[in-house]
C-alpha atoms as one frame of an Amber mdcrd trajectory, in Angstrom:
protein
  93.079  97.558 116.724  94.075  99.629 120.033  97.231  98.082 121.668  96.212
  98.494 125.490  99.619 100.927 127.062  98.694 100.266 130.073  97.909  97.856
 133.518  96.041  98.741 136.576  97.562  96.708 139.466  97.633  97.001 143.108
 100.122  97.839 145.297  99.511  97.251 149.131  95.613  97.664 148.098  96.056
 100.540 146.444  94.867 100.785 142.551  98.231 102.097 140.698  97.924 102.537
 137.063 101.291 101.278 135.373 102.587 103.510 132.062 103.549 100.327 129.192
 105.132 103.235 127.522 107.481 105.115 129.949 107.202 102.668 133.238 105.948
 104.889 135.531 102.799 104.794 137.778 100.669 106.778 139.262  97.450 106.121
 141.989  96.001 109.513 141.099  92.018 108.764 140.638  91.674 110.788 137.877
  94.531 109.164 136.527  93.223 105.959 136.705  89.925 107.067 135.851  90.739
 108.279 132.751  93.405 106.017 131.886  95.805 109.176 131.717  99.381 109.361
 131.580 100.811 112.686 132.974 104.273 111.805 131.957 103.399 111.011 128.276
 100.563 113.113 128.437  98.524 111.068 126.553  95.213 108.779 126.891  96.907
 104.781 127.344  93.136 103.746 126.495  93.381 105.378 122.765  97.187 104.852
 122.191  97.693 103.120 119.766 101.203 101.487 120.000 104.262 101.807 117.887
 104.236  98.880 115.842 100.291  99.740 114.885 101.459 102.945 114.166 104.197
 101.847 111.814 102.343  99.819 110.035  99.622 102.043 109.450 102.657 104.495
 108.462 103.960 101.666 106.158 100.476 101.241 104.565 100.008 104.945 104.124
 103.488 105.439 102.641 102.850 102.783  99.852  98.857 104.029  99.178 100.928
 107.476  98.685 103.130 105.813  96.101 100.562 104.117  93.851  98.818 107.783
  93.971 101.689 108.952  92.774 101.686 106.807  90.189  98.153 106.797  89.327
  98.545 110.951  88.640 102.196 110.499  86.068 100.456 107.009  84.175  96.368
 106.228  84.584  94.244 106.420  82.118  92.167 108.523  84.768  94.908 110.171
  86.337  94.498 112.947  89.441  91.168 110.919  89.590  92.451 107.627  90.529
  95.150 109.161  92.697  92.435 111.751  94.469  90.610 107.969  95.175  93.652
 106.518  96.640  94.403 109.556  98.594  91.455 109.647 100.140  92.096 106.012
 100.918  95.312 107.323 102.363  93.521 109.464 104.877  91.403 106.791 106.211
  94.651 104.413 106.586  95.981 107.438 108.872  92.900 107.804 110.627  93.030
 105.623 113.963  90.001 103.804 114.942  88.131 104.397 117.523
């Protein structure tokens, strides 16, 4: 899920878009257009947000573990860890 980073608001009837991540604004069009943040230089529309992305760190870090041990004590070894890493890289891979 995408945690929106950002707020379009209007300031004495001018469109502003507001930064959730560093507080700053900006009325640029393209800005707003895009949903761009020059400061962070970053998309707000595709950020994710810090507590997604810790947990999806947190998930990755424990699918890494069990690979681990999948590879030192499974029957089927580097398989079973090759299927959890592969796992791993779709835990890592934000959705769009």
């Amino acid at each position: 899920m995408i945690t929106p980073a950002y707020r379009v608001l209007k300031i004495q009837g001018i469109p502003v878009l507001l930064c959730l991540r560093c507080d700053r604004m900006s009325a640029h069009p393209d800005d707003l257009r895009h949903r761009y943040c020059g400061h962070c230089h970053c998309f707000l529309d595709t950020w994710e947000g810090e507590e997604v992305a810790l947990r999806r760190l947190l998930a990755a870090a424990s699918i890494y573990v069990r690979a681990y041990q999948f590879q030192t004590a499974a029957p089927d070894g580097i398989a079973g860890a090759s299927r959890l890493l592969r796992t791993l890289e779709q835990v890592l891979t934000p959705s769009r």
